[in-house]
N, C-alpha and C positions, 0 to 999 in steps of 0.2 A: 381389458379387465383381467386382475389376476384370478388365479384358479380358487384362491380363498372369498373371492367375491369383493373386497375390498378396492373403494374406488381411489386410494388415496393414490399419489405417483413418488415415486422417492424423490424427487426433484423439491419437492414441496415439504419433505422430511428429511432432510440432511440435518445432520447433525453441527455442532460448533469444530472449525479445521483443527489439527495436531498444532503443538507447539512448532513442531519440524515442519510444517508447511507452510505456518504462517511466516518462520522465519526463511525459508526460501526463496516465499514470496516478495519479500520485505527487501531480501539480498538482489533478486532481478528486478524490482523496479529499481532500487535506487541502480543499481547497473547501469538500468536503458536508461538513465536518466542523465547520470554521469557520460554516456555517451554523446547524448543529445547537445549536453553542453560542449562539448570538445575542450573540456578542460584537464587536467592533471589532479588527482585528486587524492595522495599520499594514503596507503594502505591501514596508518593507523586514526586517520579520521575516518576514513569508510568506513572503518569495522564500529566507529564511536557515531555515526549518524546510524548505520544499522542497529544497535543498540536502543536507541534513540527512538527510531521508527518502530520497532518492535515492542519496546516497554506502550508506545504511544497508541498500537493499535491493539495487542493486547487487553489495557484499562477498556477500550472503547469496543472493543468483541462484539459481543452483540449487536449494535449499532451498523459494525461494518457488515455482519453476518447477513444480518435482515435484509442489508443495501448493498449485497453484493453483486447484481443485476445492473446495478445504478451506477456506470462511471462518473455520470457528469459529477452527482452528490458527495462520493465519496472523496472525487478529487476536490472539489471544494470546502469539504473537511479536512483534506490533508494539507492545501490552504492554508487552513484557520488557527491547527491545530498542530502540525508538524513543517513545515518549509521556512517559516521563521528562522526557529534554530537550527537548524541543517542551513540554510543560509550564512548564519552567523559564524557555525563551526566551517565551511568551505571558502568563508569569506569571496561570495558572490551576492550579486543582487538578487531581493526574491521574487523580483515579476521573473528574473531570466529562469531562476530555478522551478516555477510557476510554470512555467509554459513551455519549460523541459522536460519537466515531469506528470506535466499534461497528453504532452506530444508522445511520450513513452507508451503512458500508461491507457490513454484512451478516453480523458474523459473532460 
């Protein structure tokens, strides 16, 4: 218990991340992800699926915020909602990029 009496824990009051964090984080998944594939992936698509990933979690904020705990969920949102086109732009398959970015990210 804090000294003002207050049972709340900050864990349970975080606030929504920086734009600089989220894009960080955006930049080492798809990293580990592009690892995972062992493929080559030309500098100026990377920086266009980051883009990409970031305008896409961004719109969805809150959602990811709330389910930030929850790998499995949120990679099955990123799924639904992001591996498609990041797919389309790297010109791979999406289960492979699915289960790349699975494997990366943990969920």
């Amino acid at each position: 218990m804090n000294p003002s009496g207050e049972k709340h824990s900050e864990k349970h009051n975080q606030s929504l991340p920086t734009l600089r964090k989220i894009r960080r984080a955006c930049n080492k998944e798809l990293y580990r992800t592009v690892k995972r594939l062992k493929i080559w992936i030309p500098p100026a698509q990377l920086a266009e699926a980051e883009e990409l990933y970031l305008k896409k979690v961004v719109l969805n904020l809150q959602f990811i915020a709330e389910n930030s705990s929850n790998r499995k969920l949120l990679s099955n949102w990123w799924d639904e909602n992001v591996c498609q086109e990041i797919a389309t732009l790297w010109n791979v398959e999406p289960a492979d990029l699915s289960r790349a970015f699975r494997d990366a990210f943990g969920g």
